[in-house]
C-alpha positions in Angstrom: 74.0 -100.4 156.6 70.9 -98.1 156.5 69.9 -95.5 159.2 68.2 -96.9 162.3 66.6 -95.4 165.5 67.7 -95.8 169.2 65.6 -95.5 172.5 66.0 -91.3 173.0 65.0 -91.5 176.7 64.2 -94.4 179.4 61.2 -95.8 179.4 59.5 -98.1 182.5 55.7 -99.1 182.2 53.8 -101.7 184.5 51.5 -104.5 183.3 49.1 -106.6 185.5 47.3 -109.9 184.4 46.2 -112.5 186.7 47.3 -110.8 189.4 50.8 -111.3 187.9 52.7 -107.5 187.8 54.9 -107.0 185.0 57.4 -104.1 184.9 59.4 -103.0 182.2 62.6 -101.2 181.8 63.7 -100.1 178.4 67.2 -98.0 177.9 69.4 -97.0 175.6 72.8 -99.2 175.6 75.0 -98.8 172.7 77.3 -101.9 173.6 77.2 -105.0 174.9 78.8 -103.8 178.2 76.2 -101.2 178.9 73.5 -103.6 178.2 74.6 -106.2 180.4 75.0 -102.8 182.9 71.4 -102.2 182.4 70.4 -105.6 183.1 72.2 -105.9 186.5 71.0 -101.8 187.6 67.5 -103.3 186.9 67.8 -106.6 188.1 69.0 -104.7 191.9 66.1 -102.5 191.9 64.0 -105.3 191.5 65.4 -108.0 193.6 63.0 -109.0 195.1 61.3 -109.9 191.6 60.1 -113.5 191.3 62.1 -113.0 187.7 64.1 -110.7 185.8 64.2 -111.5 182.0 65.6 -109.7 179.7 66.6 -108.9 176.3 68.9 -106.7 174.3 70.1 -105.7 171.0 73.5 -103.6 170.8 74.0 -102.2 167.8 72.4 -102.1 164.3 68.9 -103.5 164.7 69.2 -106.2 161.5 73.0 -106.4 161.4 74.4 -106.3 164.3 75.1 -110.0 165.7 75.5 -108.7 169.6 71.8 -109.6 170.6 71.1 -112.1 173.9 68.3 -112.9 175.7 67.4 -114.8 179.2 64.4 -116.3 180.6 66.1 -115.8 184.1 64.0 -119.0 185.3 61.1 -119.2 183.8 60.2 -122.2 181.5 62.3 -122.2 178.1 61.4 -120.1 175.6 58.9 -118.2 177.4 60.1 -115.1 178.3 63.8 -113.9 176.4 63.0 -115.2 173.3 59.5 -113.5 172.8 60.7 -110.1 174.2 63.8 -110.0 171.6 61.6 -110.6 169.1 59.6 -108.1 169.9 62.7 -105.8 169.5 63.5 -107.1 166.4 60.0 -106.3 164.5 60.2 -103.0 165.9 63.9 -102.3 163.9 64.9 -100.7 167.3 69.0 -100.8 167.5 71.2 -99.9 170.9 68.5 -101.5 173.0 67.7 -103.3 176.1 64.6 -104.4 178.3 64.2 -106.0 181.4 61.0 -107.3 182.7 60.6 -108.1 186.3 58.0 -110.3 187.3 55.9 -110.2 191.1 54.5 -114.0 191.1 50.5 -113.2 191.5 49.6 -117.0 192.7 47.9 -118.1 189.4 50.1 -120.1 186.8 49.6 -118.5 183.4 50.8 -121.4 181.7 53.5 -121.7 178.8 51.4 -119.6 176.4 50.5 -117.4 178.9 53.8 -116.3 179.8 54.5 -115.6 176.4 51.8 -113.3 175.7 52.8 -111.8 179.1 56.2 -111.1 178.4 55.5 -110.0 174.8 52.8 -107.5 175.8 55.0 -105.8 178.7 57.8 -105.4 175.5 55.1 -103.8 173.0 53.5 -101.6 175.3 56.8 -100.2 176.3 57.9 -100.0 172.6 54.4 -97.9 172.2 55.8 -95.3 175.2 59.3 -95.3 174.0 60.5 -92.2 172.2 63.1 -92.5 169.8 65.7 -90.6 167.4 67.9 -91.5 164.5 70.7 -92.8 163.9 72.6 -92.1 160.8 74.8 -94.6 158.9 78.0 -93.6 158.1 80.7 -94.5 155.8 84.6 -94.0 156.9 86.7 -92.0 154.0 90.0 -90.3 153.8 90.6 -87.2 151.3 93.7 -85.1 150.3 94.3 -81.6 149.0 96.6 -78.8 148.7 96.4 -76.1 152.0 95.3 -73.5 150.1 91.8 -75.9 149.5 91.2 -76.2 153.4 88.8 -73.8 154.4 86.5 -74.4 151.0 86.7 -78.5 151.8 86.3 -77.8 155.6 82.6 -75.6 154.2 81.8 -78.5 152.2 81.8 -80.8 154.7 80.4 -78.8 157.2 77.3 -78.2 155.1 77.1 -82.0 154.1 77.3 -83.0 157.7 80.6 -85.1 157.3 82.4 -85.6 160.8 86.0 -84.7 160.5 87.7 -87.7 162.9 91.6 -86.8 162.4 93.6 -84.1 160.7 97.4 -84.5 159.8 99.9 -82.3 157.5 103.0 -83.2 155.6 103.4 -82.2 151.6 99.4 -81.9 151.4 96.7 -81.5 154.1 95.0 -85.0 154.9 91.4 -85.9 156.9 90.3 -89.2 157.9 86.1 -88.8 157.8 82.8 -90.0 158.5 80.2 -89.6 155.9 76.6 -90.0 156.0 76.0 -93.2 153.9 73.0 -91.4 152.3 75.3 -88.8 150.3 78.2 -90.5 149.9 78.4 -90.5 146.0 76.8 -87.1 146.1 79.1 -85.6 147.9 82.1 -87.6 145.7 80.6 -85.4 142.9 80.3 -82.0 144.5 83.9 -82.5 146.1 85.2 -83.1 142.5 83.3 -80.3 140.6 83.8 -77.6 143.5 87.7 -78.6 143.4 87.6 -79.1 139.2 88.5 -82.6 139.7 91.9 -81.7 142.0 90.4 -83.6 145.1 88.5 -87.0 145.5 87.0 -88.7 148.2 88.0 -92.0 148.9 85.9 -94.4 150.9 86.2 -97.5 152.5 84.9 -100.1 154.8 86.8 -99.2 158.1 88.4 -96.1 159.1 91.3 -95.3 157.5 94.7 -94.5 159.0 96.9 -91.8 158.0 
């Protein structure tokens, strides 16, 4: 998994074409839930919408598989589709917009909706500030008591969250580590210790 970015604030712009207004809400949603929370907050502001489509992402931008999107009554593939793929070039994670549409009396046609719905997405994208997420790797690591306070300065430095913390014949942490320095810190964890301590990772978070 590589580091992605996230929305870092809420973001609403308006769009007008044919006398047709488009409005759209971008927020951060890091699950499903608060997606689909997002949606119906958005959807009630904007009852009285002719439509409110919508599309989200929640999680990872490329791997996460929790992504959905709704035409909300217009024609197929018209709406949804175009704005989550909109998302998806953008490598945006923990994502969601909603686009509510006021009916301005001229049909824009298949095509036109598409552009429509895809333009509201990218200008809202262009507004939308954002801020990083960094990928991280679970790990677990033992070593004698008298080690604590020089392992707890190495990860502190390294930027290693410290999930859980148990004691029995040796000290124990269960970890998150920035994927990015994951055999780097292997190494300095070793050399600073002189090979008494190693860093074991895995691919879900370990239990004591």
């Amino acid at each position: 998994m590589q580091d992605y970015h996230i929305p870092a604030a809420s973001v609403c712009i308006e769009y007008e074409i044919k006398r047709s207004q488009f409005i759209a809400n971008i927020g951060h949603t890091a699950s499903k839930a608060d997606a689909l929370g997002f949606i119906k907050t958005i959807s009630a502001q904007y009852a009285d919408a002719r439509h409110n489509c919508w599309a989200y992402i929640a999680g990872h931008p490329i791997e996460s598989i929790e992504r959905a999107s709704s035409d909300a009554g217009e024609p197929s593939g018209t709406a949804g589709k175009p704005m989550l793929n909109v998302l998806q070039h953008k490598h945006v994670g923990e994502i969601t917009v909603v686009v509510s549409r006021y009916f301005g009396g001229i049909k824009l046609g298949a095509g036109g909706l598409v552009r429509a719905y895809s333009t509201s997405v990218q200008m809202a994208m262009d507004a939308l500030t954002l801020k990083q997420v960094i990928a991280m790797i679970p790990a677990k690591i033992s070593f004698p008591f008298a080690l604590e306070n020089q392992i707890r300065h190495l990860l502190e430095m390294h930027n290693v969250e410290i999930c859980h913390v148990s004691y029995a014949e040796q000290a124990k942490m269960t970890l998150l580590v920035p994927l990015n320095i994951k055999n780097t810190l292997k190494s300095i964890i070793s050399d600073k210790t002189h090979g008494k301590v190693n860093i074991i990772y895995s691919m879900s978070l370990p239990s004591d």
